[in-house]
Rosetta silent file (secondary structure, phi, psi, omega in degrees, C-alpha in Angstrom):
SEQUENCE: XXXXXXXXXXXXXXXXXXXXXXXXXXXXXXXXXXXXXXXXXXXXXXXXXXXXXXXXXXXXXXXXXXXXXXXXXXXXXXXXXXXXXXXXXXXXXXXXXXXXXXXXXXXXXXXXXXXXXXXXXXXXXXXXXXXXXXXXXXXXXXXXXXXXXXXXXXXXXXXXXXXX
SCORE:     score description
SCORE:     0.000 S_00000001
   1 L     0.000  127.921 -172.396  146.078   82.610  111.599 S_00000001
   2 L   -89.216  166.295  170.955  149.778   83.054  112.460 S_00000001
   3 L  -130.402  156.506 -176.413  151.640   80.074  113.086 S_00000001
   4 L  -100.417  127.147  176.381  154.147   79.239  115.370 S_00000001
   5 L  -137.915  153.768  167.964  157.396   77.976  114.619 S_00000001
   6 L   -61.522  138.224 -139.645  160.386   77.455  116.574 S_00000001
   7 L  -100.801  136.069  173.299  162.294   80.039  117.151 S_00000001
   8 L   -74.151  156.463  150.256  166.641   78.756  117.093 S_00000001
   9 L   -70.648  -32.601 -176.353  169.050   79.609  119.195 S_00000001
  10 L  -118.094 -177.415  166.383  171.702   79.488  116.969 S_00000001
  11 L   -40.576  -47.518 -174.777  171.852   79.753  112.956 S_00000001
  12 L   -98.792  135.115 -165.703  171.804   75.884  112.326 S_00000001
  13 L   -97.322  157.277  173.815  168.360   74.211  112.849 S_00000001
  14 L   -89.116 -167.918  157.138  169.402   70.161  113.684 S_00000001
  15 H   -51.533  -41.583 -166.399  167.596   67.485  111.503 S_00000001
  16 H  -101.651  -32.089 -175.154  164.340   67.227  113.553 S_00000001
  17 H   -46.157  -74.597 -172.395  163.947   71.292  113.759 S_00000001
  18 H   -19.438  -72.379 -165.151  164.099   71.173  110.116 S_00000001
  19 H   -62.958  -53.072 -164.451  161.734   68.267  109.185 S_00000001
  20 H   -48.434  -31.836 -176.091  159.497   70.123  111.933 S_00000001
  21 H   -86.033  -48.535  163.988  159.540   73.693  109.835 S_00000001
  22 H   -46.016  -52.967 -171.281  159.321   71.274  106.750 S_00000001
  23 H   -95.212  -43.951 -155.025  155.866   69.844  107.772 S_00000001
  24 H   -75.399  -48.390  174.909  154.371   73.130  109.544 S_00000001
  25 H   -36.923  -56.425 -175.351  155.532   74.929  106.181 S_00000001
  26 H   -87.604   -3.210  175.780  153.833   72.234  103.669 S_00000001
  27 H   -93.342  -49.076  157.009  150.774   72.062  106.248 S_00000001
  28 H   -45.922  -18.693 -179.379  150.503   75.995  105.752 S_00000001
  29 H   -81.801  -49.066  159.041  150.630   75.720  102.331 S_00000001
  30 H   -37.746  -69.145 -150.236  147.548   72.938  102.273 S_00000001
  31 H   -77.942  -26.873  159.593  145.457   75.193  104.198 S_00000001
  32 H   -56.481  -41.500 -172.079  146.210   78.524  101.681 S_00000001
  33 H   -72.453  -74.499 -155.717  145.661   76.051   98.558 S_00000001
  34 H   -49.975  -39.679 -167.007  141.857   74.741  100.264 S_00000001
  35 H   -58.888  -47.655 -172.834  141.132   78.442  101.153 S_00000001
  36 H   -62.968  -19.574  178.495  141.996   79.739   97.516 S_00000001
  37 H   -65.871  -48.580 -138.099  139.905   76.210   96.140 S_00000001
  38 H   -84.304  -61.481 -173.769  137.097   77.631   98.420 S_00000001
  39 H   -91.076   26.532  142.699  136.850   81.083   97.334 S_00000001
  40 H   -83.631  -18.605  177.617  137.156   80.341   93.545 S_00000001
  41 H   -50.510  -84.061 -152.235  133.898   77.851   94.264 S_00000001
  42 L   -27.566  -57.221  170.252  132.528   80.704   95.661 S_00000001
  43 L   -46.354  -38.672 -159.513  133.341   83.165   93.154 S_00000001
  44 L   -70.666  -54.899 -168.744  132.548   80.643   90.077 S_00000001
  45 L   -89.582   15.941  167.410  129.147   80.620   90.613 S_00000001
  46 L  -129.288  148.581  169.854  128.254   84.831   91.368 S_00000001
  47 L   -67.665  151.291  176.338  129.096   88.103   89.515 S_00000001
  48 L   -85.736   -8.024  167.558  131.092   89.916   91.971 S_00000001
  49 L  -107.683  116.292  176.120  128.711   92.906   91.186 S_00000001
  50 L   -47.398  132.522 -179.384  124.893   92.388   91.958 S_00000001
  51 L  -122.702  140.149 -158.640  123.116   92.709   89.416 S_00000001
  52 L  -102.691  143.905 -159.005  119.329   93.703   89.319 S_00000001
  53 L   -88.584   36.602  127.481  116.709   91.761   87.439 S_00000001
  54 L  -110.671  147.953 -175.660  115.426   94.900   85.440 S_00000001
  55 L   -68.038  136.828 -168.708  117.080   97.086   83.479 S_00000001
  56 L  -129.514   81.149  178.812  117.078  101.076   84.937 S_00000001
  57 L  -113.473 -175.528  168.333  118.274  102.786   81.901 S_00000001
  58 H   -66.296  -36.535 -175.990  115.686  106.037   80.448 S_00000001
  59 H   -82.880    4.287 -158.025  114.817  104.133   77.397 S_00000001
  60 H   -89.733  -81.556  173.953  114.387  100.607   79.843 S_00000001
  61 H   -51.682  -35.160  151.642  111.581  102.948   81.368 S_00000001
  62 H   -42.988  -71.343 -161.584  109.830  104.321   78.681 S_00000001
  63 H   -43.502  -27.973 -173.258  110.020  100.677   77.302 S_00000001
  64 H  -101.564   15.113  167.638  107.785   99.544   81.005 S_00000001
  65 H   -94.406  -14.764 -158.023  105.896  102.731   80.597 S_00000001
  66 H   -95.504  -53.989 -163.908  104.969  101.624   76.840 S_00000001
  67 L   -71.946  -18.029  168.435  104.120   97.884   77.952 S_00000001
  68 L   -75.061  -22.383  171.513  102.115   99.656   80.734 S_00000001
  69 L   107.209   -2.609  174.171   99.470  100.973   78.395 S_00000001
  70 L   -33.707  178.221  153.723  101.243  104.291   78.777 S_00000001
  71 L   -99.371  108.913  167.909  100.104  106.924   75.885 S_00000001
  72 L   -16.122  179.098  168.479  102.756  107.430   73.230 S_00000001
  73 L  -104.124  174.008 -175.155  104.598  110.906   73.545 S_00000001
  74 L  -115.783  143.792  160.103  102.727  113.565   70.911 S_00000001
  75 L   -62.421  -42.177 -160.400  104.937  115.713   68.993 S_00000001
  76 L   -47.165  -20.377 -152.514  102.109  118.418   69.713 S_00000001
  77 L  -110.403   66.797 -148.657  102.809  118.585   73.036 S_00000001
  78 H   -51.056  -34.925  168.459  106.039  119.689   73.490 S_00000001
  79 H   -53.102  -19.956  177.059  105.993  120.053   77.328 S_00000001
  80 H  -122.508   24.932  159.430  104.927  116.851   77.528 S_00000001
  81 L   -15.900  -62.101 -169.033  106.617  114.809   75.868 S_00000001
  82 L    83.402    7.488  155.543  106.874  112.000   78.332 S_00000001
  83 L  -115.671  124.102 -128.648  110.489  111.223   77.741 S_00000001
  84 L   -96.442  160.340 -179.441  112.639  111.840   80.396 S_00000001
  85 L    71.487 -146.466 -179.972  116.243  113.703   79.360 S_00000001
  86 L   -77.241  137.632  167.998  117.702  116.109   76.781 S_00000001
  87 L  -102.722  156.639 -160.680  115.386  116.695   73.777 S_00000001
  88 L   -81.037  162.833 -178.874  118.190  117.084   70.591 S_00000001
  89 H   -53.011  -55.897  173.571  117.856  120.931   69.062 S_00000001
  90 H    -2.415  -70.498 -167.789  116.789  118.418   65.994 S_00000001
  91 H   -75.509  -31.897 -173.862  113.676  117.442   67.248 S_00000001
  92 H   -71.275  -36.025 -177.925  112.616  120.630   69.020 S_00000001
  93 H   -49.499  -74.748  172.804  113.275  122.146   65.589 S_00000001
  94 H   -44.171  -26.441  177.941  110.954  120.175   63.819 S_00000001
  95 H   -91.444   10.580  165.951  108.066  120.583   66.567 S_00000001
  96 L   -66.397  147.834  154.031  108.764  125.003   65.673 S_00000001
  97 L  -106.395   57.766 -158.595  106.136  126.293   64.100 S_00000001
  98 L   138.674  123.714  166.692  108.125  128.815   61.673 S_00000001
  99 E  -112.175  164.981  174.892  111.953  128.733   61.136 S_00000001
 100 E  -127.422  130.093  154.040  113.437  132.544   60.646 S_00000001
 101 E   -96.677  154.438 -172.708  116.804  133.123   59.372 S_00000001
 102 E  -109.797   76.310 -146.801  119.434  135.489   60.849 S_00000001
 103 E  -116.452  138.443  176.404  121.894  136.802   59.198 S_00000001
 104 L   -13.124   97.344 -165.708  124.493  139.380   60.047 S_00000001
 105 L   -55.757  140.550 -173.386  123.489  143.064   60.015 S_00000001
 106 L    61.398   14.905  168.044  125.463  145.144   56.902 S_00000001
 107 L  -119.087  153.194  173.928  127.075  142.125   55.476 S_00000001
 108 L   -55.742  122.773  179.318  125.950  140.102   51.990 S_00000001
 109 H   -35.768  -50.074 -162.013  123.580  137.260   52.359 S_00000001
 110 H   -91.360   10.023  157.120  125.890  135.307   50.032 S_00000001
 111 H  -100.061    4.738  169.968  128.825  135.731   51.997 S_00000001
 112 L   -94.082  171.047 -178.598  127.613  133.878   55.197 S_00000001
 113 L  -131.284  175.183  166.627  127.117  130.387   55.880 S_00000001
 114 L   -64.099   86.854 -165.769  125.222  128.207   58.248 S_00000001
 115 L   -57.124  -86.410 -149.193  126.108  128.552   62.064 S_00000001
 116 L  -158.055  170.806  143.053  123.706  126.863   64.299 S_00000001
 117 E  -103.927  123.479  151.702  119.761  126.666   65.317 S_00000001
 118 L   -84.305  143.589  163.158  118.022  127.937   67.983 S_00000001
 119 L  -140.682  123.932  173.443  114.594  126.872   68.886 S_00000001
 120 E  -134.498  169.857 -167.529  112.763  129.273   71.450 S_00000001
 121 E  -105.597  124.572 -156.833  109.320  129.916   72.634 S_00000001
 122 E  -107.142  136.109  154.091  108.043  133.271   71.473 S_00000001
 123 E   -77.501   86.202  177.452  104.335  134.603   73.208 S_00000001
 124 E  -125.035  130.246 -130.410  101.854  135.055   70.327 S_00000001
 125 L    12.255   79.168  179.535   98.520  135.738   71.005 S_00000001
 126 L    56.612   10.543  163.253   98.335  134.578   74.345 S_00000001
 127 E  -142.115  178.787 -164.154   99.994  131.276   73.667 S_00000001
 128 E   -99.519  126.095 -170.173  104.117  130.132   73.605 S_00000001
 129 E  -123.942  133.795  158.466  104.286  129.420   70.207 S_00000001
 130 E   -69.444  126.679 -171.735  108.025  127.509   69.062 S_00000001
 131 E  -115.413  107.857  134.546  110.584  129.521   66.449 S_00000001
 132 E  -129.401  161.226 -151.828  113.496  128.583   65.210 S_00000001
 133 E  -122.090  108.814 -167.547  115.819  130.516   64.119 S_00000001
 134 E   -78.276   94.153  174.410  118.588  129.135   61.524 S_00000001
 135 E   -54.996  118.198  175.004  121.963  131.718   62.716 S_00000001
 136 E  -122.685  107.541  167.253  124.137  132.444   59.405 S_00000001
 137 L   -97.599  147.963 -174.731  127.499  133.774   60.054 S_00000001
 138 L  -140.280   80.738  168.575  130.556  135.630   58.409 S_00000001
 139 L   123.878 -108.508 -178.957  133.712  135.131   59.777 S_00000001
 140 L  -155.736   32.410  154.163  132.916  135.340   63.317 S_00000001
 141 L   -94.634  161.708  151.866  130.177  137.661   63.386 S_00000001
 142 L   171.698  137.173 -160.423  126.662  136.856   63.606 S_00000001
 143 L   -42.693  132.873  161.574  123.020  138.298   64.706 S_00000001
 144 L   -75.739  161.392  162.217  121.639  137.882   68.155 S_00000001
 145 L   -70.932  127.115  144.928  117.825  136.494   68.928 S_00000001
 146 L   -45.797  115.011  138.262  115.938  139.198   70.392 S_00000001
 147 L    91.635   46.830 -168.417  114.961  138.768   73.902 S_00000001
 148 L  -142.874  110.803  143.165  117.378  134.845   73.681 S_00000001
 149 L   -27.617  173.847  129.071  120.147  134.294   76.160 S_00000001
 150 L   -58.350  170.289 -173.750  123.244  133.617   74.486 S_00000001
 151 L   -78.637    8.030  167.784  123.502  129.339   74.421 S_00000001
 152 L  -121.441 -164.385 -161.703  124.339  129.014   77.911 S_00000001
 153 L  -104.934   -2.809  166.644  122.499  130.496   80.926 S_00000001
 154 L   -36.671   84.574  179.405  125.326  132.597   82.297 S_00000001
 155 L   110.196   11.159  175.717  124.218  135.338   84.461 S_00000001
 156 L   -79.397   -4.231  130.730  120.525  134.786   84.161 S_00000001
 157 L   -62.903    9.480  165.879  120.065  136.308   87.772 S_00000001
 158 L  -119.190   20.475  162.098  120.865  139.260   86.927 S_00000001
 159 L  -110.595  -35.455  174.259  118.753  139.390   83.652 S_00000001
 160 H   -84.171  -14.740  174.099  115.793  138.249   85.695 S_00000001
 161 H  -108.762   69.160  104.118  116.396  141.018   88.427 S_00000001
 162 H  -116.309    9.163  145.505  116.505  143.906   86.003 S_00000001
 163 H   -56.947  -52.953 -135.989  113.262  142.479   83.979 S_00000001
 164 L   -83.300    0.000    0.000  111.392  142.595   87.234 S_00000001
């Protein structure tokens, strides 16, 4: 709300101008101080962000899928876990059935060290059976997986249109 004040003609306000600018000025002032009293009330008693009365994290949900009578996850089943996000190489490693090591073709076993793990799903007899394969490098060589991406997916259309 704007307020109106007089406007002078000249520079010098008299004695009654003054006191007049003097009270609309301290009356404006009142009515800023009750607004800012109002909307710290307001404020005091709510978070300024809403907040919702469950929790929506992954492990929140597993936790209401668990209290729900849900069925545990099985290590057996790898596909099915039943937990929602990244599984760590860790854990798929332990659900392989068979680790292989890899080590650099034409260089000495005992001069490499321990890269990384892979864990992929190999076809044996007619079912996807889990490997993984502990990478041992020297220097900044070391063996590819047979018939394994590199670790990212770069360029996997054009590896799936010359299988096919």
């Amino acid at each position: 709300m704007a307020v109106k004040r007089p406007q002078p003609k000249s520079k010098t306000l008299n004695i009654a101008q003054q006191n007049k600018l003097v009270q609309m000025q301290a009356d404006k002032i009142q009515q800023l101080e009750d607004e800012i009293r109002e909307l710290k009330a307001k404020r005091a008693g709510k978070n300024p962000t809403e907040r919702l009365e469950e929790s929506y994290s992954k492990k929140a949900e597993e936790a209401r899928k668990n209290k729900a009578g849900a069925k545990p996850p099985s290590p057996k089943n790898f596909g099915k876990l039943g937990r929602c996000g990244r599984i760590t190489t860790a854990d798929k490693a332990k659900l392989a059935h068979r680790t292989e090591k890899l080590f650099p073709e034409s260089i000495d076993r005992d001069l490499c060290s321990f890269s990384h793990t892979r864990v992929a799903c190999r076809p044996e007899e007619g079912k996807a059976v889990l490997t993984a394969y502990d990478v041992y490098r020297f220097r900044n060589e070391f063996d590819k997986i047979s018939g394994v991406l590199g670790r990212s997916e770069f360029g996997i259309e054009i590896v799936i249109a010359l299988d096919s």
